[in-house]
BAFI-3210 file (N, C-alpha, C; in Angstrom, 3 decimals, decimal comma, padded with zeros to 6 digits):
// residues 283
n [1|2|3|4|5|6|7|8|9|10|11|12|13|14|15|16|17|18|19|20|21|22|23|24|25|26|27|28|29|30|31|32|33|34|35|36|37|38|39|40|41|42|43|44|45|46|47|48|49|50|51|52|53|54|55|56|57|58|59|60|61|62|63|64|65|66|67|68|69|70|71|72|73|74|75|76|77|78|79|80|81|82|83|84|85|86|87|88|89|90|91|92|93|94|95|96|97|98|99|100|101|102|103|104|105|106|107|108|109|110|111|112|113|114|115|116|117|118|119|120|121|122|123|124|125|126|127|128|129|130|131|132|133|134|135|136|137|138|139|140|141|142|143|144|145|146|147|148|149|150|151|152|153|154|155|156|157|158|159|160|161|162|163|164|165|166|167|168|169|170|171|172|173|174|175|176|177|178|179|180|181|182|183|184|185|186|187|188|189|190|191|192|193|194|195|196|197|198|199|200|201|202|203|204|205|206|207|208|209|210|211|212|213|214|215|216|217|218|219|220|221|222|223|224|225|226|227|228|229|230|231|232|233|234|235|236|237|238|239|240|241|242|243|244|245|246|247|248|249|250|251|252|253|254|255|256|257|258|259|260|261|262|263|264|265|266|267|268|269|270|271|272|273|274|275|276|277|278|279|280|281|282|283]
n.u [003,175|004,194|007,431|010,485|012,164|010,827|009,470|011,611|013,327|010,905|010,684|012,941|013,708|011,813|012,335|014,675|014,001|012,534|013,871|016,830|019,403|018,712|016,587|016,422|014,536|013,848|016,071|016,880|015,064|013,974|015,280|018,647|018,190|015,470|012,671|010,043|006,117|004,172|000,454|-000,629|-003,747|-006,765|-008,992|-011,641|-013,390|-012,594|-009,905|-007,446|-004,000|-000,140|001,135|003,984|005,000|005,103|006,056|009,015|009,523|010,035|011,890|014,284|014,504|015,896|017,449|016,194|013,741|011,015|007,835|004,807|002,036|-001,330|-003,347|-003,961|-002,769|-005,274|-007,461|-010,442|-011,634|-012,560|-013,360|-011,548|-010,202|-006,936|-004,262|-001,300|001,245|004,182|007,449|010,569|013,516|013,064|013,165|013,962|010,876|010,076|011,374|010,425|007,628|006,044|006,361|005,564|002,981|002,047|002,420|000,762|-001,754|-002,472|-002,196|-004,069|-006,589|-006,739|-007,217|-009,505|-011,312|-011,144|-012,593|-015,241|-015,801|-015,801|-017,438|-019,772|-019,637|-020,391|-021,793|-021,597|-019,771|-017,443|-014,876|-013,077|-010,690|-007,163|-005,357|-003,051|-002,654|-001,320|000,560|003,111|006,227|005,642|004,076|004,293|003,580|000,658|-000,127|-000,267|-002,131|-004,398|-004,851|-005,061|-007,682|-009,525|-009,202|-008,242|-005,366|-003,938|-001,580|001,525|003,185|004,314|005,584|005,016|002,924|001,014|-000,979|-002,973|-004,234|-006,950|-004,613|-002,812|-003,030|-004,564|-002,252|-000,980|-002,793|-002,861|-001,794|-003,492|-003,747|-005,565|-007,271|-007,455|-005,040|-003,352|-002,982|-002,555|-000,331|001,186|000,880|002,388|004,756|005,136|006,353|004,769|003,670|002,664|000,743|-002,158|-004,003|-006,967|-007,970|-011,209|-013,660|-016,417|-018,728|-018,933|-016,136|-015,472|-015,703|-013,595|-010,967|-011,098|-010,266|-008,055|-007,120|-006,719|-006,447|-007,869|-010,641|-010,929|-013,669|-014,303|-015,631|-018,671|-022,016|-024,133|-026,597|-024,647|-022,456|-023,518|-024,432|-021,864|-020,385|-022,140|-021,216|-018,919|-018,332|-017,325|-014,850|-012,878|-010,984|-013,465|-013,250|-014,534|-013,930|-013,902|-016,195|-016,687|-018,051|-019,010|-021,657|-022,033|-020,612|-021,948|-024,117|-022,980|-021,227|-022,833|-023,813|-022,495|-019,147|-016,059|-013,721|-012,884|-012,283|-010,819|-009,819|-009,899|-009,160|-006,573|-006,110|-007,097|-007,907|-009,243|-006,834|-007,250|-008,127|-006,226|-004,027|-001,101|-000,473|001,663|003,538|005,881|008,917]
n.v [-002,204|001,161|001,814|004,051|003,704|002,916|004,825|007,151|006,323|006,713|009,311|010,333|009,614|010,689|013,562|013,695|013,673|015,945|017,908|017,341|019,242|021,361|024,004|026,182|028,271|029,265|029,700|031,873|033,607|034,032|035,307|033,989|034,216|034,215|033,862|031,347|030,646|027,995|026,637|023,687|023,038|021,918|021,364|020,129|018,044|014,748|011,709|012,068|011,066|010,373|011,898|010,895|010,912|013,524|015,205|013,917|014,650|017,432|017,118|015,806|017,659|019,913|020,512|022,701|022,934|022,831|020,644|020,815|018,838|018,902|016,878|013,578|010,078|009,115|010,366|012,343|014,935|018,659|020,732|022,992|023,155|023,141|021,186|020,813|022,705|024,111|025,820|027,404|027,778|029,880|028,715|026,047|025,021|025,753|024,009|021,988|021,651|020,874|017,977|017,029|017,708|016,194|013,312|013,314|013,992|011,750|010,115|010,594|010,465|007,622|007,102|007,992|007,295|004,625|004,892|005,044|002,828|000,870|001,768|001,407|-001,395|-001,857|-003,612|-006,173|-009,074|-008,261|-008,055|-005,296|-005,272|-004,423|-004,515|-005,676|-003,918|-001,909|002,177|001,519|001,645|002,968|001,643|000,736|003,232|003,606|001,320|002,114|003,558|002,853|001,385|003,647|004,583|002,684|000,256|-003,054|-004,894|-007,180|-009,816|-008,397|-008,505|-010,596|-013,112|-013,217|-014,923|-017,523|-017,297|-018,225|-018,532|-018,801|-019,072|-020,058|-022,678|-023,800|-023,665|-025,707|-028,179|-028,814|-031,272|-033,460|-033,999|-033,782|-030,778|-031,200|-032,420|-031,057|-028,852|-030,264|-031,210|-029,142|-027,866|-029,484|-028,500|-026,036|-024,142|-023,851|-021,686|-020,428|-018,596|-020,127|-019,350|-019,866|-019,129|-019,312|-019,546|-020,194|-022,438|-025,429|-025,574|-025,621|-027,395|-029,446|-027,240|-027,243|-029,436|-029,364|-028,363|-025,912|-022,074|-019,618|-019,533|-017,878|-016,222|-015,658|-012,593|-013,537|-013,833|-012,182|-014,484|-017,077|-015,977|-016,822|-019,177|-020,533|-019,387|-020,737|-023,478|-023,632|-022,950|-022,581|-024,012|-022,800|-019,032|-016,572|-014,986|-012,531|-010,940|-008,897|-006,718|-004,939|-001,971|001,218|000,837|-001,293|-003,226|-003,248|-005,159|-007,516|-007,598|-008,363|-011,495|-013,289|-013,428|-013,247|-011,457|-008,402|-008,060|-005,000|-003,393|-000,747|000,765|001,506|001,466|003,545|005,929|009,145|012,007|013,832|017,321|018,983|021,953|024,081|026,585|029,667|031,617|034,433|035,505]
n.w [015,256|014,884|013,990|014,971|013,182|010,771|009,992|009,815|007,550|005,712|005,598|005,530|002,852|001,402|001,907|000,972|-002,314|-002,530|-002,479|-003,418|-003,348|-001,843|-000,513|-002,438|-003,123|-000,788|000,446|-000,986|-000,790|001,535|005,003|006,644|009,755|010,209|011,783|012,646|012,897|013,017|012,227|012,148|010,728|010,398|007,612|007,552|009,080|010,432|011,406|013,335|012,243|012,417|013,682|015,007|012,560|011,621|013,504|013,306|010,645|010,739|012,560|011,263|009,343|010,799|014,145|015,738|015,319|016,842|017,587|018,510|019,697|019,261|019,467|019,514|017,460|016,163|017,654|017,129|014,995|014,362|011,567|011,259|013,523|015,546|015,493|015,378|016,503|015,122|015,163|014,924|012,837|010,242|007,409|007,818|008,819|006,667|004,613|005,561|005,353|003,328|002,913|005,609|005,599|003,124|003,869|006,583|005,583|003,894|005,771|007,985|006,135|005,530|007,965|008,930|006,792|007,690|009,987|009,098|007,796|010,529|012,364|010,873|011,166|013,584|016,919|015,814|015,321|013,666|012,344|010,585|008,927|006,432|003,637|001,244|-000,543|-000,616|-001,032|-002,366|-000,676|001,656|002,981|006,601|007,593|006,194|007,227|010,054|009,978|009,704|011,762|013,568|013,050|013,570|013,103|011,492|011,080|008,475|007,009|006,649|004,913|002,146|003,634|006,204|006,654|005,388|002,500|000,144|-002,943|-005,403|-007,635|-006,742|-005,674|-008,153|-009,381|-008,041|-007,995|-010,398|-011,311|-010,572|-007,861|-004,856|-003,800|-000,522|000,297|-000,898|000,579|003,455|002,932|002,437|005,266|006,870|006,313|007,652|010,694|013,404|014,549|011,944|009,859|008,309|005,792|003,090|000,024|-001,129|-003,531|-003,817|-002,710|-002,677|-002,381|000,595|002,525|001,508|001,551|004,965|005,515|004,671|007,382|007,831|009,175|008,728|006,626|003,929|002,010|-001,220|-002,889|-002,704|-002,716|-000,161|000,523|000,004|002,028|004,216|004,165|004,088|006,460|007,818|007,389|008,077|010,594|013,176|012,483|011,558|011,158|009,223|006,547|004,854|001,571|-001,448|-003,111|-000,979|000,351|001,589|001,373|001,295|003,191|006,020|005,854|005,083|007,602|009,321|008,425|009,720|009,796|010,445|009,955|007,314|004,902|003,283|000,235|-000,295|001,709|002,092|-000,906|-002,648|-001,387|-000,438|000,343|003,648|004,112|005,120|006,582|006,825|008,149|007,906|009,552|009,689|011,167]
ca.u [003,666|005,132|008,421|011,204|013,025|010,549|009,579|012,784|013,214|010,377|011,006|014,428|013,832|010,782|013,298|015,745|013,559|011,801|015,151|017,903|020,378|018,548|014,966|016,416|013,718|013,601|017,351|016,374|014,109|013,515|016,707|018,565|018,025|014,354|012,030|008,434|005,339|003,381|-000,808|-001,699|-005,093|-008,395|-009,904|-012,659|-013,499|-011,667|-009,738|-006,384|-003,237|000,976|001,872|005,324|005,457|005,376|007,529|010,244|010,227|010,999|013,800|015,332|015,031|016,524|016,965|015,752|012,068|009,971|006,426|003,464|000,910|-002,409|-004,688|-003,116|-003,581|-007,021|-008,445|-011,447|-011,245|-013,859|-012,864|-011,002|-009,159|-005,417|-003,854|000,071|002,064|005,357|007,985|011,821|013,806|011,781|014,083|013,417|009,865|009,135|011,258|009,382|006,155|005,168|006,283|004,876|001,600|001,333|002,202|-000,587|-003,128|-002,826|-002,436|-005,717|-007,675|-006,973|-007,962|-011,078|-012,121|-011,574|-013,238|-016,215|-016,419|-016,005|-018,776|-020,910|-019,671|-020,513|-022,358|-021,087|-018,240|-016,422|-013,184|-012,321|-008,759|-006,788|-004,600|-001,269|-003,135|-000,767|001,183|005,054|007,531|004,844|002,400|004,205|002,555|-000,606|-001,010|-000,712|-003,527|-005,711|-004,826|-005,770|-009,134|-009,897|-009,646|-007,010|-004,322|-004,026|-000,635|002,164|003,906|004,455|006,830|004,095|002,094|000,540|-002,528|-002,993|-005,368|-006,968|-003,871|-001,821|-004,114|-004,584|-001,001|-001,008|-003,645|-003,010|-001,521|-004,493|-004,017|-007,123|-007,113|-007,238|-004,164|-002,194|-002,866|-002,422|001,185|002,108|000,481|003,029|005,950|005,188|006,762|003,366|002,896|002,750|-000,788|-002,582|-005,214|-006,527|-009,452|-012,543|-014,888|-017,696|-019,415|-018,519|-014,820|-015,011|-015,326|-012,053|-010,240|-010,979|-010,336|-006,700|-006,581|-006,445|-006,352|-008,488|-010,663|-011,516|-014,898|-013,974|-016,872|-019,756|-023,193|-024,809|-026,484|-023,972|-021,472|-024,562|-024,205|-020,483|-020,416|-022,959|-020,898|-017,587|-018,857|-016,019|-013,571|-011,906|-011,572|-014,021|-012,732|-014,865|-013,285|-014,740|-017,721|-016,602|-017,195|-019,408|-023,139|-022,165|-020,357|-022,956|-024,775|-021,668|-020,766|-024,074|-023,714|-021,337|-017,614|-015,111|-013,346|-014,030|-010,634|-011,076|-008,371|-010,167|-008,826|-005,277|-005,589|-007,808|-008,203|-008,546|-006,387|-007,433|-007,434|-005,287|-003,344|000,008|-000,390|002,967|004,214|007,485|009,022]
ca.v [-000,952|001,703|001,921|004,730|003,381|002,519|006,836|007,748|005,752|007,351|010,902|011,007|009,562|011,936|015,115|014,094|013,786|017,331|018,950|017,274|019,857|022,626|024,464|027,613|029,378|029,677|030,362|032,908|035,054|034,301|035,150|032,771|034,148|034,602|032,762|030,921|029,473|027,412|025,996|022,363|023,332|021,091|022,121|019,443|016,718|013,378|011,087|012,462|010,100|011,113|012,916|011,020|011,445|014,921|015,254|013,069|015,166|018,525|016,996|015,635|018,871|020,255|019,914|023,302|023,206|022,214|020,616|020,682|018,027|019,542|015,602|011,951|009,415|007,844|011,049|013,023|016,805|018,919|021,494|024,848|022,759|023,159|019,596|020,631|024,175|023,940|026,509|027,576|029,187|030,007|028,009|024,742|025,154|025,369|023,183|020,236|021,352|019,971|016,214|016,701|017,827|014,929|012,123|013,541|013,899|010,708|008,907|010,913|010,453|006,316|007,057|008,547|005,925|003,816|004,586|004,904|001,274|000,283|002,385|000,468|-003,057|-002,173|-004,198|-007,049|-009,462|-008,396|-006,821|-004,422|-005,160|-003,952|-005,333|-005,535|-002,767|-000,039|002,663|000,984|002,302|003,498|000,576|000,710|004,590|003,197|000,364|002,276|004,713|002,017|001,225|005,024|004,391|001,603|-000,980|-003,732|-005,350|-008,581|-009,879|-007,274|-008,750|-011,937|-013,167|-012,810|-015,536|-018,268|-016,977|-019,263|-018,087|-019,639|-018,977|-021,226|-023,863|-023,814|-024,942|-027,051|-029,220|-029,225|-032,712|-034,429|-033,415|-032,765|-029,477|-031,426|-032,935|-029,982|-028,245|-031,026|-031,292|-027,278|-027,471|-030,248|-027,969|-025,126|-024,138|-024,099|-020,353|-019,583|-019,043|-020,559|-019,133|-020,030|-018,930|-019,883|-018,957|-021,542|-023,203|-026,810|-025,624|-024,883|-028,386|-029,437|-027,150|-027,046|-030,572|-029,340|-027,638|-024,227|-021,564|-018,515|-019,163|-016,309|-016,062|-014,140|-012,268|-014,384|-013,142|-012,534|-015,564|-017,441|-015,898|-016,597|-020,650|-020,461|-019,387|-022,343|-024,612|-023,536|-023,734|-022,186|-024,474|-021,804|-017,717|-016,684|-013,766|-011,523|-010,043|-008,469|-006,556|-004,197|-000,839|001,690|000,449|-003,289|-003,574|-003,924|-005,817|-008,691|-007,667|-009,140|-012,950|-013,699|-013,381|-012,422|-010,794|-008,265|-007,163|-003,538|-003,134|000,375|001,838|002,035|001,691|004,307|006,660|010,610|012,335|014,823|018,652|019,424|023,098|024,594|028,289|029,961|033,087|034,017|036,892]
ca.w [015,838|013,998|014,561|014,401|011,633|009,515|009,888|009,631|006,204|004,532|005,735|004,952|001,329|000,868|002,101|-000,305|-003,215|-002,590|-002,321|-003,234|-003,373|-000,882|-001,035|-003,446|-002,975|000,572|000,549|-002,081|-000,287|003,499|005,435|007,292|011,195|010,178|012,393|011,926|013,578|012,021|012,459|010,989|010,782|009,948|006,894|007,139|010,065|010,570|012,307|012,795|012,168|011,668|014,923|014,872|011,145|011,483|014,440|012,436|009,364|011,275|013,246|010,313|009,258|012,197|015,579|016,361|015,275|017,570|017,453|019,635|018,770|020,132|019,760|019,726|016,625|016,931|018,059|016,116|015,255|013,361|011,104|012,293|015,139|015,571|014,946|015,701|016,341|014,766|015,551|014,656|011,957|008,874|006,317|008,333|009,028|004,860|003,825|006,213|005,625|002,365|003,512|007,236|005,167|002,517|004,661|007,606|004,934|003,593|006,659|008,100|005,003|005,887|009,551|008,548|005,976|008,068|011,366|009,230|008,306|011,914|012,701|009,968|011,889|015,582|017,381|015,393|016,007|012,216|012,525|009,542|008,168|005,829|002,671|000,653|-001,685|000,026|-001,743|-002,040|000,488|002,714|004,024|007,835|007,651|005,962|008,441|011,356|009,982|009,861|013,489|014,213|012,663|014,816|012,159|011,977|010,345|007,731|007,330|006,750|003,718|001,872|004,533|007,480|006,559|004,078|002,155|-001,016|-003,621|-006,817|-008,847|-006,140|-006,169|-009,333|-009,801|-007,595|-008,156|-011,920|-011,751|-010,131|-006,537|-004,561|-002,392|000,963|-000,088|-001,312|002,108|004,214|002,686|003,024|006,429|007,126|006,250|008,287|011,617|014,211|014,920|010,876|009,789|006,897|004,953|001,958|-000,816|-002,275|-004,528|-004,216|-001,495|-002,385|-001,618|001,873|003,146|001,582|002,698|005,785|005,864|004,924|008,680|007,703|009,923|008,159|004,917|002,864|000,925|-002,274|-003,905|-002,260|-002,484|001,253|000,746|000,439|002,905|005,933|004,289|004,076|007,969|008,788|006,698|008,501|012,094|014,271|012,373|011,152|010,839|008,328|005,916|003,188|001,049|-002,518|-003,110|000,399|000,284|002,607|001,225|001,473|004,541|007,371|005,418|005,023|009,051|009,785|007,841|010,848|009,056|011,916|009,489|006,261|004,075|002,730|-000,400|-000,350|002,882|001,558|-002,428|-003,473|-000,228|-000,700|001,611|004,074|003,594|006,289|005,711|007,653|008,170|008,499|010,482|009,703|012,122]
c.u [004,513|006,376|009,370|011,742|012,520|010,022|010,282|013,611|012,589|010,650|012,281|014,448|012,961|011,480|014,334|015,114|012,585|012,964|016,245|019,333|019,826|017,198|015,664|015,546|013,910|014,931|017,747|015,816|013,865|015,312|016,917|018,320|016,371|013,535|010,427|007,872|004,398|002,026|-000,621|-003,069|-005,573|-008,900|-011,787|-012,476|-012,844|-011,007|-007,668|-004,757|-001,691|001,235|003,246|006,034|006,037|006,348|009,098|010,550|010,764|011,897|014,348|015,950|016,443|016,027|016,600|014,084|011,566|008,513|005,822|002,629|-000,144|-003,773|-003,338|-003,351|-004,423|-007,920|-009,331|-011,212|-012,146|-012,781|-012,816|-010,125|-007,795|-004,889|-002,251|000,111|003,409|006,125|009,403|012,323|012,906|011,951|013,679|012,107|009,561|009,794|010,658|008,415|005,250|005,513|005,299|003,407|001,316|001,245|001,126|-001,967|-003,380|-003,345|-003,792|-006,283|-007,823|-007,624|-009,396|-011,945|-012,329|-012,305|-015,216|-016,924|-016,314|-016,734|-019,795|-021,040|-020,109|-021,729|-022,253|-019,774|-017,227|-015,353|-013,168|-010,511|-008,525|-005,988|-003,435|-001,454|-002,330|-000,223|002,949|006,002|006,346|003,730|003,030|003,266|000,812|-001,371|-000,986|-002,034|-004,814|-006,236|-005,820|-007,214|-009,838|-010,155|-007,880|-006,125|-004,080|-002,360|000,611|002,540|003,983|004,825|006,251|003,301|001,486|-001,201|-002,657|-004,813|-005,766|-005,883|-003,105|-002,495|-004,341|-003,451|-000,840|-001,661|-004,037|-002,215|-002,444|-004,772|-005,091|-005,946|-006,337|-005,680|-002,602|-001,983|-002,703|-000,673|002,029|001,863|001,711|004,568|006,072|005,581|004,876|003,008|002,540|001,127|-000,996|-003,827|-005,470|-008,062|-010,597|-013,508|-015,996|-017,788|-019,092|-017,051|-014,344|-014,584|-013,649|-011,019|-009,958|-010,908|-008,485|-005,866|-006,318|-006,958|-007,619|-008,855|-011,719|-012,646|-015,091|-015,380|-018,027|-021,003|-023,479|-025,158|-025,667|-022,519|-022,513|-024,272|-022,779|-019,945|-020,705|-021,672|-019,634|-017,793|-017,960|-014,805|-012,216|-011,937|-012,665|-013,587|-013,604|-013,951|-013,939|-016,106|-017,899|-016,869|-018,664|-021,228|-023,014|-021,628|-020,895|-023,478|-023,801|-021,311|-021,633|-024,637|-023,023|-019,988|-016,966|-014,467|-013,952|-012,628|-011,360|-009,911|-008,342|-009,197|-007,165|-005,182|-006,289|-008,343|-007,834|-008,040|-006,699|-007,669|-007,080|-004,344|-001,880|000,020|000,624|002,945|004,807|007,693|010,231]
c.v [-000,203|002,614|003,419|004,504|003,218|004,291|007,099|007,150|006,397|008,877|011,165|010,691|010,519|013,364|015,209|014,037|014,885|018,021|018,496|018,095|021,722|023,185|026,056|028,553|029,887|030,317|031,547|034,312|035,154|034,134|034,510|032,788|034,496|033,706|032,258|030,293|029,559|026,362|024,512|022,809|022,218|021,796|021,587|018,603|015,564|012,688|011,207|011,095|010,775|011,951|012,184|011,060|013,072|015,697|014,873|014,025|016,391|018,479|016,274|016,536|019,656|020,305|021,304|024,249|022,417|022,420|020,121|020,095|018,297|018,228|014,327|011,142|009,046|009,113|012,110|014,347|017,573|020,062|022,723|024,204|022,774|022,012|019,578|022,101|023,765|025,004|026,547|028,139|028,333|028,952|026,822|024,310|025,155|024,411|021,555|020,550|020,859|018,476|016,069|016,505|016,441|013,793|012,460|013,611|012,695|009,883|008,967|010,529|008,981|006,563|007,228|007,649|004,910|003,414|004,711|003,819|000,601|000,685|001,390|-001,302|-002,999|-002,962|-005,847|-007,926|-009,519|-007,485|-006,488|-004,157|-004,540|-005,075|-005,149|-004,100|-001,440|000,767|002,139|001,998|002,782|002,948|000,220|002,090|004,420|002,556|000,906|003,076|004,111|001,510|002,627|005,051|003,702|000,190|-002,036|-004,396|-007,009|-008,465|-008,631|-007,612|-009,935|-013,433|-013,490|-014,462|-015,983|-017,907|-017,404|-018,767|-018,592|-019,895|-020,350|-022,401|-024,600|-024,696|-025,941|-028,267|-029,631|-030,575|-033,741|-034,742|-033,095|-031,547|-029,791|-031,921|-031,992|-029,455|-028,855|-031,177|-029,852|-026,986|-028,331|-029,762|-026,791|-025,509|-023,584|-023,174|-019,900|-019,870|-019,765|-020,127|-019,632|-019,695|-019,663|-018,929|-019,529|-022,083|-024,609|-026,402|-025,530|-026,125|-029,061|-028,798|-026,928|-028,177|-030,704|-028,763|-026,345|-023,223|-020,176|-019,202|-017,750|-016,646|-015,234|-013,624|-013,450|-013,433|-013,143|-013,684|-016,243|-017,589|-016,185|-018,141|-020,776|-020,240|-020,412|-023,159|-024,489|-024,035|-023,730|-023,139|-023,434|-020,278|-017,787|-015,243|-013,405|-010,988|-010,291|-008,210|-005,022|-003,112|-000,182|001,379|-000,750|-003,461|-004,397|-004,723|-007,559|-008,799|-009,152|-010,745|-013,588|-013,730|-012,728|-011,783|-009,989|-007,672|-005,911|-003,128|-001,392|001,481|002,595|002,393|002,616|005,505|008,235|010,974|013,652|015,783|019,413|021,090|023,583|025,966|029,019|031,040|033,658|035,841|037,090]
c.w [014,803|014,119|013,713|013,210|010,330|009,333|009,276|007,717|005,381|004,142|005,417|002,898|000,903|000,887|000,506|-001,965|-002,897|-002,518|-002,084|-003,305|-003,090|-001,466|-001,602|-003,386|-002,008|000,915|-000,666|-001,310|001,147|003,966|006,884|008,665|011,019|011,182|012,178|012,956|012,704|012,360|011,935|011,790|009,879|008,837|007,058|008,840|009,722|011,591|012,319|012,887|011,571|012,613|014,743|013,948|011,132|012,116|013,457|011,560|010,199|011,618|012,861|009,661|009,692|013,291|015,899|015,968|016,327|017,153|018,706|019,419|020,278|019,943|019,429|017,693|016,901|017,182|016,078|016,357|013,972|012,083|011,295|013,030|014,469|015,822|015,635|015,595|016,243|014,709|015,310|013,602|010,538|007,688|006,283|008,207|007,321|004,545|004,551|005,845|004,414|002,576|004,641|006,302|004,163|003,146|006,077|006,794|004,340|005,046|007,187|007,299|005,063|007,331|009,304|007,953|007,088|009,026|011,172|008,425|009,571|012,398|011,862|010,550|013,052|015,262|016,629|015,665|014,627|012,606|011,149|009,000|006,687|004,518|002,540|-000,498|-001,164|-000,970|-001,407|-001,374|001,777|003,382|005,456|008,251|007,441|007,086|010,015|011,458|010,030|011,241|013,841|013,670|013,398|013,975|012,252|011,063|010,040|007,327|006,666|005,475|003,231|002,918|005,841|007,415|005,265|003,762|000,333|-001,763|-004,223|-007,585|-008,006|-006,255|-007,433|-009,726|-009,426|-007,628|-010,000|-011,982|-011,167|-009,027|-006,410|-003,271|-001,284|000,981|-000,257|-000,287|003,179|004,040|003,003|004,514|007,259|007,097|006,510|009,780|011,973|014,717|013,389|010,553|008,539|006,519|003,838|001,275|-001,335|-002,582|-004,706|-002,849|-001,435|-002,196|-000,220|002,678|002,866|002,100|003,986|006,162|005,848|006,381|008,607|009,004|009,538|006,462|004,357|001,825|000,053|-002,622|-003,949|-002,075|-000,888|001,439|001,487|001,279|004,294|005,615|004,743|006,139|009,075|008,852|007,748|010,181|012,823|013,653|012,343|011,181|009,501|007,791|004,838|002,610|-000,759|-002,761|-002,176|-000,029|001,175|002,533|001,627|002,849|005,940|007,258|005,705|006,301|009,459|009,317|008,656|010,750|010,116|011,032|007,590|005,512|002,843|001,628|-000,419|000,833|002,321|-000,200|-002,987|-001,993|-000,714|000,715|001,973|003,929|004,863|005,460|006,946|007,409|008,556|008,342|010,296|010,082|011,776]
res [x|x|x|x|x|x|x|x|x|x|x|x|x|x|x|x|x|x|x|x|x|x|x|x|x|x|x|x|x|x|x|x|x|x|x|x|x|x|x|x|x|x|x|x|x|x|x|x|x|x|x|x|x|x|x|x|x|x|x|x|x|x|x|x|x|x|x|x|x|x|x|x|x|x|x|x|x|x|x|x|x|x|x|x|x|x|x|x|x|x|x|x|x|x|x|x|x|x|x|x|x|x|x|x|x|x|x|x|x|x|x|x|x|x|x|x|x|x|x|x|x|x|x|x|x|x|x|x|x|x|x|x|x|x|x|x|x|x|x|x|x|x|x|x|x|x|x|x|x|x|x|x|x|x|x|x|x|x|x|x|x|x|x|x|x|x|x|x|x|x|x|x|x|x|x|x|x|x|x|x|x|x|x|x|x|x|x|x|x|x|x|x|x|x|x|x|x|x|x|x|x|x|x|x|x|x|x|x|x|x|x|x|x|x|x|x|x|x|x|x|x|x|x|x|x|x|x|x|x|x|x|x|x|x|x|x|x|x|x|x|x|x|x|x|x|x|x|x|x|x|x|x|x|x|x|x|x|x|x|x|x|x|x|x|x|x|x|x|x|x|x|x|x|x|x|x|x|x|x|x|x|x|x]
***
């Protein structure tokens, strides 16, 4: 869920780094009882995401803009449609509207991506998650846009949950440790809601560790093939995770090997955003 605070965090650091010491211009040339209304307009189709982003930044602004959000997150909107009407004195109204606008076009431009790999999975039982690939300070914004897409969420931060890769492994089993062994011992020093995942890259790895009790294993960069063996081989022990290779040609293809899950680093690390526009009034 994406909570007030974690909003109110980004939007106030984004305000103060666009104008730390007042928008000069605007107190330049528009005078101060002037008043404004203002469109977010659609330039293009999508999946819109950042209604309480946008809200937030105005009434950090100030408290006497008001916004009108004319669709929900999650919802679709073509291009031309009216997205939000934002309203109050002129001063206010510009200096929010280049934050309201970058953080709604990003977050859309993840909604969008992403509702059209969940379109590429229907009728399948793969869920479409997301990664740690976010932009820093801003993956509670990211991950809810992925929510508004209809796609879902892999653990939040380090902190969330055990997901052990080659490199961990690696160390660990450089003194002559097997696998089952190494994970049988970290599984042993977890509290009993924490998850455990852990990687492979190869088909003879799966049995080990899933002999360590793992909870989710991940099939890095596995041909089809062998993510349809890898599925056999697993056999409801465990989640089954893709990840590498993902992107809007491969997808369905990987849905369809049986993997309940498919990790997308794309949705957040390389996503264009939106072309959303704010058309302003000023009376």
């Amino acid at each position: 869920m994406l909570t007030d605070t974690a909003i109110e965090a980004v939007v106030f650091a984004a305000l103060e780094e666009d104008a730390p010491w007042g928008d000069i211009t605007s107190e330049l040339f528009v005078p101060a009882d002037a008043h404004a209304t203002a469109e977010l307009n659609a330039r293009e189709p999508g999946v819109f995401s950042g209604g309480a982003v946008i809200v937030a930044t105005f009434a950090a602004v100030s408290a006497d803009v008001t916004v009108e959000l004319m669709i929900n997150d999650g919802d679709r909107f073509e291009a031309g449609d009216v997205i939000a009407v934002i309203s109050g004195p002129a001063r206010a109204v510009l200096r929010g509207e280049r934050i309201a606008l970058n953080l709604s076009q990003r977050m859309s431009g993840i909604a969008t991506l992403t509702a059209q790999f969940v379109a590429l999975v229907a009728g399948t039982a793969a869920r479409v998650v997301d990664t740690r690939k976010t932009t820093p300070g801003l993956r509670a914004l990211e991950r809810h846009a992925v929510r508004s897409g209809g796609g879902h969420n892999h653990r939040f931060s380090l902190s969330d949950a055990v997901l052990a890769k080659d490199n961990h492994l690696a160390v660990l089993t450089a003194g002559g440790a097997s696998v089952t062994d190494v994970i049988l011992a970290a599984r042993a020093q977890l509290g009993h809601t924490t998850h455990l995942e852990v990687e492979v890259d190869r088909l003879d790895q799966i049995e080990p560790v899933l002999a360590g009790g793992v909870d989710t294993i991940m099939l890095d960069n596995f041909s089809l093939d062998d993510l349809r063996a890898g599925v056999a081989l697993v056999a409801g022990r465990a989640l089954v995770e893709a990840s590498g290779g993902v992107n809007l040609h491969t997808v369905a293809e990987i849905a369809k090997t049986g993997v309940d899950l498919i990790s997308v680093g794309a949705l957040t690390h390389s996503v264009r955003a939106l072309d959303l526009g704010l058309d302003v009034r000023i009376a």
